[in-house]
Structure formats: structure tokens, C-alpha cells
C-alpha positions as CSV (number, residue, x, y, z in Angstrom):
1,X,8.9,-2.8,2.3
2,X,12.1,-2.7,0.2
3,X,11.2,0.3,-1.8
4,X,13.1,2.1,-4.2
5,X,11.5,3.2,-5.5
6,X,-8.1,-4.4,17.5
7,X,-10.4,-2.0,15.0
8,X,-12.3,-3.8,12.7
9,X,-11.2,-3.6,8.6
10,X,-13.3,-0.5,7.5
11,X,-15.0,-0.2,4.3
12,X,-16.1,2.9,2.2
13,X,-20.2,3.3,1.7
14,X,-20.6,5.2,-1.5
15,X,-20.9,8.1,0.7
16,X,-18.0,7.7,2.2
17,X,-18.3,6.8,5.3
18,X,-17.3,3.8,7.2
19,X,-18.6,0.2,7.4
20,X,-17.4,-2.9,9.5
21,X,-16.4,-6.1,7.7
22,X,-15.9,-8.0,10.5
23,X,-18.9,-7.3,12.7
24,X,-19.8,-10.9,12.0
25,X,-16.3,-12.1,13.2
26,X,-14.0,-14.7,11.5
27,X,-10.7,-13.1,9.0
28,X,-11.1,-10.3,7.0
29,X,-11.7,-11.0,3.1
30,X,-8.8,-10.9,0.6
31,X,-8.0,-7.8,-1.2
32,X,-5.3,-7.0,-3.5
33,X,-3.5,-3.9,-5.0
34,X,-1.3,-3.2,-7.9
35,X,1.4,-0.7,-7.9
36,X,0.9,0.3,-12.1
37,X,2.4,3.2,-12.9
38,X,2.3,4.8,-15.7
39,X,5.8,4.3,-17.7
40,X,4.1,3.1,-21.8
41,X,1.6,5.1,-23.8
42,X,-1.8,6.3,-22.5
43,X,-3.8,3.7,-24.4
44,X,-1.1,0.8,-23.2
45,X,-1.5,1.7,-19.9
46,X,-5.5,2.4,-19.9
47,X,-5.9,-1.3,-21.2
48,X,-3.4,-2.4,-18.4
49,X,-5.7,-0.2,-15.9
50,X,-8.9,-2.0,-17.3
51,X,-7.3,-5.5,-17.2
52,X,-6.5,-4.9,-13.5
53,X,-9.9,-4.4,-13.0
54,X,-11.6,-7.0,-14.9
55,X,-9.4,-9.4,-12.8
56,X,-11.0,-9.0,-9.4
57,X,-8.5,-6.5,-8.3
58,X,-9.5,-3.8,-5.4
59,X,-7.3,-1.3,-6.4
60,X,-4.9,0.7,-8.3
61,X,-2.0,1.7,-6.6
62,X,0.6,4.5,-7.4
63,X,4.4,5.2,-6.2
64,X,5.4,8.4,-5.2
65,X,9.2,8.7,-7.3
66,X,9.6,12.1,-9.1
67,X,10.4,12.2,-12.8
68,X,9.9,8.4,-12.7
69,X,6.5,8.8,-13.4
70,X,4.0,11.5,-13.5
71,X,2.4,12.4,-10.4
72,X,0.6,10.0,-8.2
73,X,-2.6,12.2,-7.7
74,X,-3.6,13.2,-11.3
75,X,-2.5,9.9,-12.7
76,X,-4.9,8.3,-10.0
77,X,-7.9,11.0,-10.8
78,X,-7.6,9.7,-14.4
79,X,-7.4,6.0,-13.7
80,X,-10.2,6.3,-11.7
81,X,-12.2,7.1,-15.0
82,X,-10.9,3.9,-17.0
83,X,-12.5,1.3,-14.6
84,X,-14.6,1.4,-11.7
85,X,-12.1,0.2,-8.6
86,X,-10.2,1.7,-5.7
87,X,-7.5,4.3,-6.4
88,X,-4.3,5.1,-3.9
89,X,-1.0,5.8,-3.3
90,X,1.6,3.5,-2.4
91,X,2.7,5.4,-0.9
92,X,3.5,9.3,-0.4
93,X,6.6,10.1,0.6
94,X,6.3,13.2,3.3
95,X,9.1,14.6,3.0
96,X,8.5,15.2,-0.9
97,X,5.4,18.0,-0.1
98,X,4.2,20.3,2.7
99,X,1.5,18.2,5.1
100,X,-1.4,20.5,3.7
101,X,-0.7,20.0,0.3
102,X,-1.0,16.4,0.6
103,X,-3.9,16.3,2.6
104,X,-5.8,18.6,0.5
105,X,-4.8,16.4,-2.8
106,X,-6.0,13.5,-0.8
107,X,-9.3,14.9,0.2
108,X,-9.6,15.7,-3.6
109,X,-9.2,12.5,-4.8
110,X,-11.6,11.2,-2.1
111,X,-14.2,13.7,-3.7
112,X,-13.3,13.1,-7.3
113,X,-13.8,9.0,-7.4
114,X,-16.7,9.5,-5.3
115,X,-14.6,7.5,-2.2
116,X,-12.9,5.0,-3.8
117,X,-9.4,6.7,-2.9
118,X,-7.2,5.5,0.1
119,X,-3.9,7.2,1.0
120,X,-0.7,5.4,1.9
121,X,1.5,7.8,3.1
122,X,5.3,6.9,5.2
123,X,8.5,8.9,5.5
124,X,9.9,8.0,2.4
125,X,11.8,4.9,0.4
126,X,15.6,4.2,1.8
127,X,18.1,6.5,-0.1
128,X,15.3,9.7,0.0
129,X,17.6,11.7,1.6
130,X,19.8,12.3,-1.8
131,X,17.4,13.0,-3.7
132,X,16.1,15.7,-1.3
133,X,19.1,17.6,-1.0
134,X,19.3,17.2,-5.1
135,X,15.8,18.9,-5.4
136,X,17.4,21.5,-2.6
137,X,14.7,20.4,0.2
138,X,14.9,20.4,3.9
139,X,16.2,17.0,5.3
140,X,14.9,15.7,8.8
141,X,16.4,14.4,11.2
142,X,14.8,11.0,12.0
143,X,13.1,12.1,15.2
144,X,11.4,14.8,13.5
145,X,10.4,12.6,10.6
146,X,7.0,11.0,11.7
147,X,5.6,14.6,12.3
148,X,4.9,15.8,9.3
149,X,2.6,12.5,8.6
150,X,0.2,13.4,11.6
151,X,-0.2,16.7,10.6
152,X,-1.2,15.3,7.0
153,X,-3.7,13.1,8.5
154,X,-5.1,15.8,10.8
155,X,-5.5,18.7,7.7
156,X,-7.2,15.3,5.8
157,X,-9.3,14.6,8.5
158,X,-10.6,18.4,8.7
159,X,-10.9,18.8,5.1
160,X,-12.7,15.8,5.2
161,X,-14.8,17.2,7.6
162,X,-18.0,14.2,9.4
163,X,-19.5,13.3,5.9
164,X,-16.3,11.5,4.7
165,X,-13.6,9.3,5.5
166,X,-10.3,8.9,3.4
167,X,-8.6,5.4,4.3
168,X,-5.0,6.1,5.5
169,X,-2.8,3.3,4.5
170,X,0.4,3.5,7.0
171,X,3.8,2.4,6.0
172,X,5.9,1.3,9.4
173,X,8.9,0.3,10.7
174,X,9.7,1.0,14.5
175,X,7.7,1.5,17.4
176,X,7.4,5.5,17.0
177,X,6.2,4.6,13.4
178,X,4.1,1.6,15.0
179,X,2.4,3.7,18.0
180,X,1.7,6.5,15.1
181,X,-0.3,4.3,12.8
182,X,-2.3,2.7,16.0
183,X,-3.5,6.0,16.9
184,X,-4.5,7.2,12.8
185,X,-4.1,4.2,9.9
186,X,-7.6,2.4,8.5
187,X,-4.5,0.0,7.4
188,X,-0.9,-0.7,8.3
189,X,1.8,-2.5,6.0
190,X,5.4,-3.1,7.8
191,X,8.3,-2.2,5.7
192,X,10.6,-5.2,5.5
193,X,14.2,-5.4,5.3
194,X,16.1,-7.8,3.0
195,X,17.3,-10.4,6.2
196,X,14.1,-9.9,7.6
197,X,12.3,-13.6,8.0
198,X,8.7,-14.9,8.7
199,X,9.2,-15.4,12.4
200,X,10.4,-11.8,12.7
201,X,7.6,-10.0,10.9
202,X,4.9,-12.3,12.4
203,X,6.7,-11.1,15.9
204,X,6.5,-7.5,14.5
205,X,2.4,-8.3,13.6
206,X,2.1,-9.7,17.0
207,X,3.6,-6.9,18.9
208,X,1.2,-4.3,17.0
209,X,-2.0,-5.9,17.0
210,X,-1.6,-6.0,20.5
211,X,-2.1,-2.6,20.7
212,X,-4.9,-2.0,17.8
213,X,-6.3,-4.7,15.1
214,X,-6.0,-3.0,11.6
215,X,-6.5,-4.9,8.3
216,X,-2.8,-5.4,7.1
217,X,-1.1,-5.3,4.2
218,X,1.4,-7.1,2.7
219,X,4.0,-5.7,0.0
220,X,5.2,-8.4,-2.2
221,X,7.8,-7.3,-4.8
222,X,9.2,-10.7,-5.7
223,X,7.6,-13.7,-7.8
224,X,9.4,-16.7,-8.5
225,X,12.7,-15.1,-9.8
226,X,11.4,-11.5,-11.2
227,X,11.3,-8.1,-8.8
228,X,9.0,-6.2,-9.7
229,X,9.6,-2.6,-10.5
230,X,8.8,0.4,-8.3
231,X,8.8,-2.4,-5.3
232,X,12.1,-3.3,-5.0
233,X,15.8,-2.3,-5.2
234,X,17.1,-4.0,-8.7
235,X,19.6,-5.5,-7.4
236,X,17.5,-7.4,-4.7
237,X,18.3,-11.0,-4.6
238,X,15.1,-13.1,-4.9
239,X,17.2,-16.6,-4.0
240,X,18.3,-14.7,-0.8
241,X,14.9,-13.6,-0.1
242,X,13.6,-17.5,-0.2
243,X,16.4,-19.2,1.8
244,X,15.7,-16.3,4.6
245,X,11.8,-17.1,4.3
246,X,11.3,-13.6,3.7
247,X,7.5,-12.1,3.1
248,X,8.4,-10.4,0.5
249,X,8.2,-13.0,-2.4
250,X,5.8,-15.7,-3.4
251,X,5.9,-18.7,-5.5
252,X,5.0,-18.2,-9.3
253,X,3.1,-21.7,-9.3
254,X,-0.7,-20.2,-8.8
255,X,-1.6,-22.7,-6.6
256,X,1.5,-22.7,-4.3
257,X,0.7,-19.0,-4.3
258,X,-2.6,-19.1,-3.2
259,X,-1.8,-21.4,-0.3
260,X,1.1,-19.1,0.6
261,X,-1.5,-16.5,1.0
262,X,-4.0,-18.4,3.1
263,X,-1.1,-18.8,5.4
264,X,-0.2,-15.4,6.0
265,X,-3.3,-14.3,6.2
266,X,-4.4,-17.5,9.4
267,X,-0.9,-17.3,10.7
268,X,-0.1,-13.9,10.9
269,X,-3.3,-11.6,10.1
270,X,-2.2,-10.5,6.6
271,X,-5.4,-10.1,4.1
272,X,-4.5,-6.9,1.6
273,X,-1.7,-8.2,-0.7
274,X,0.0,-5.7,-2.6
275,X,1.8,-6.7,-6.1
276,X,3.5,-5.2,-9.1
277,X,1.8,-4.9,-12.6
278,X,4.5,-7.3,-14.3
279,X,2.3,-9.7,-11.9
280,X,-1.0,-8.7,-12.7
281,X,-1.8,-11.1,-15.3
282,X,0.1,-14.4,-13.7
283,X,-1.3,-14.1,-10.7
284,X,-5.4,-13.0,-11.8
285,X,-6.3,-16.8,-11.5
286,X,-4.9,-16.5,-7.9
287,X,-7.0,-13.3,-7.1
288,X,-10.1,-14.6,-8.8
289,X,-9.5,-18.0,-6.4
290,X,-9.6,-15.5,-2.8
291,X,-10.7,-12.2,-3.7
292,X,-13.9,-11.6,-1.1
293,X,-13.1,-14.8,0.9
């Protein structure tokens, strides 16, 4: 993803434990997120948080940008209240908070919406290195950057302990990323580059779901001519990003949309489509056409 800011796909019982979707073969359904954070008013965002929902969207999505926002995991535990969908993080940066600090906010939220949490986690947006020396924190070298993720999924999975499962969402890039979600993600999303083009990313889904099938996700920060923000650089290029066929926009017809979808989801295995809240609204007669199929 250009952020500035196989296993069967696994559902959460009410319990929270795991279910398979697929058991019965065929694609796994639609789903799609919205990365809304909170940047108006309470009240403007709580009817922003409710309209979401009312639209026949899964879930409520929340960067991970100091002083942009407030923080992902109490703005989550309160959006959770507003509506009855899925909450998560989109995703948290590593390098930002020691492994057991996220993995114990995690498990909290997991408790707190009664499972309907799910944490994406990576190693942070291009450019994080600034603003880690600015906050005066530690900055890794890149072979040492993967490690703190597994040791956030490990403390996760032991606070979670046999009666629970928190869905890890995994941002990726290379094949140290790639071989790190195969071994721990419920779902993996692939961090595209601005030249990036459909026939390298469907190599890139190819390549992976050889080694484990995941449900995927796809980040798409461009409609039409708008970026969205939180999801893309501003000064990303949306007529660049269509004549190099990249993934990360869509059409801002409806229908041309929705067909777009239905063929990344039977050509390369993408079925969780992730948008930004200026889309919310324009694309709701697109989510209400899929969502569940």
C-alpha cells in the first residue's frame, strides 16, 4: 500500500473463535473496510461511523499516524459502541510501541467488542523513519524490522489464551515479510508501489498463495481522480496509477467498479477491499451489490 499516512478465510463466532467460510469451496464472500478516522466533531464522525454501517460495510478501520488523529485503539473501543460491525487497525505501525503493549491493546479490544476486532499490524508507512528519530525512538535496521511483529503476535496469542482468536491482518512486501505472514496472518494485504502493475501484483499473489491461501486484501486509495486521505501520499498521481494499471485505484462509475472487483477477486484471489471514508457514500450501492457474495 502507498501509505502515508492454502488456509481457508476464518470467521469470528461470537465467542471468538474460528469458523471456515470456505468449507463448502468456491471464492470467499466480499467484504469491505473503511479507513475513517476521526479528524470532524464527535457527533460528525459518529453519524459517519453509523452510515458505514448501515451501508453493508464489515468494518471500521483506523490508521496508526500520531497527532494526526487520536489513537487507533480507544477511538476503535468507542466506535465499536456507535454501530454493531467489525473494528481494526489499518494498520499498527511496530516500530511506534513496544510488542507487548500492542498485543495487550489488541487482546483488549478483542474483549471489549465482544470479537469483532481484527489487528493489521506491518513495519510502518514509507518515511517512518523521521518521524521516529523526531519522537527520539530507536530506528531498526531493516533486518531487524519484522521481529518485533512476531513477538506482538506471540504476546497476542498468549493473552488470548484457547478461548479466543484476534484476526491478524498482515501488511507485506518481500519475501521475509511474505514467509512471516504465511506462518501467523488470518489475512494478508501487499503493499504496492506507485509503478507497481496488475501483472506484477497478481505474480506477487501467485507466489504467496503457493505457500498458504489467506483471504486477501486489497488497499485502494484512489477513485476516479480523488486520493483518499490517510491512504495515499498527496501528491500521488491517480492518471499515472491508471495508465500503469495499478490496483490501487478503481473507476468512480459504480458499475465499472463492481466489475473491477469481480475481477480481482476471480483473477487474482482478492475478496476484502479496503477504502477511504471520502468513498464511503459513492461506492455503498457497489458494497450493497457484492457484500456476502
Amino acid at each position: 500500500m502507498t501509505c502515508r499516512t492454502g488456509t481457508p478465510f476464518l470467521l469470528l463466532t461470537r465467542t471468538g473463535t474460528m469458523t471456515d467460510s470456505t468449507t463448502t469451496g468456491g471464492p470467499r464472500p466480499f467484504r469491505f473496510g473503511v479507513v475513517a478516522p476521526l479528524t470532524t466533531d464527535l457527533p460528525t464522525w459518529r453519524d459517519r461511523v453509523r452510515r458505514i454501517a448501515d451501508s453493508g460495510y464489515s468494518t471500521l478501520l483506523m490508521p496508526d499516524v500520531p497527532q494526526w488523529q487520536p489513537a487507533p485503539g480507544p477511538t476503535l473501543a468507542v466506535a465499536a459502541t456507535f454501530a454493531d460491525l467489525r473494528v481494526g487497525t489499518w494498520v499498527y505501525a511496530s516500530p511506534l510501541r513496544p510488542a507487548w503493549s500492542t498485543a495487550w491493546e489488541a487482546h483488549s479490544l478483542s474483549v471489549l467488542t465482544d470479537g469483532r476486532f481484527e489487528m493489521g499490524i506491518g513495519t510502518g508507512r514509507p518515511g517512518i523513519e523521521n518521524e521516529l528519530r523526531e519522537l527520539g525512538m530507536p530506528v531498526l535496521p531493516p533486518s531487524e524490522r519484522l521481529a518485533p511483529v512476531r513477538e506482538t503476535v506471540a504476546v497476542l496469542r498468549d493473552l488470548d489464551g484457547p478461548g479466543l482468536h484476534t484476526p491478524v491482518v498482515m501488511a507485506v512486501r518481500g519475501p521475509k515479510a511474505q514467509a512471516l505472514a504465511a506462518d501467523l496472518a488470518d489475512t494478508v494485504t501487499f503493499a504496492l508501489m506507485p509503478g507497481d502493475d496488475r501483472a506484477e501484483i497478481t505474480r506477487l499473489v501467485r507466489d504467496f498463495r503457493a505457500i498458504r491461501d489467506v483471504e486477501l486484501a486489497q488497499h485502494v486509495a484512489v477513485i476516479g481522480d480523488t486520493v483518499a486521505p490517510f491512504m495515499a501520499s498527496p501528491d500521488t498521481d491517480p492518471a499515472a496509477l491508471r495508465a500503469a494499471d495499478s490496483l490501487a485505484v478503481l473507476p468512480d462509475d459504480p458499475a465499472a467498479a463492481a466489475e473491477e472487483i469481480q475481477r480481482r477477486r476471480e483473477e487474482i484471489g482478492f475478496s476484502y477491499f479496503v477504502f477511504g471514508a471520502d468513498f464511503a457514500d459513492v461506492l455503498a450501492p457497489v458494497v450493497a451489490e457484492l457484500a456476502g457474495h
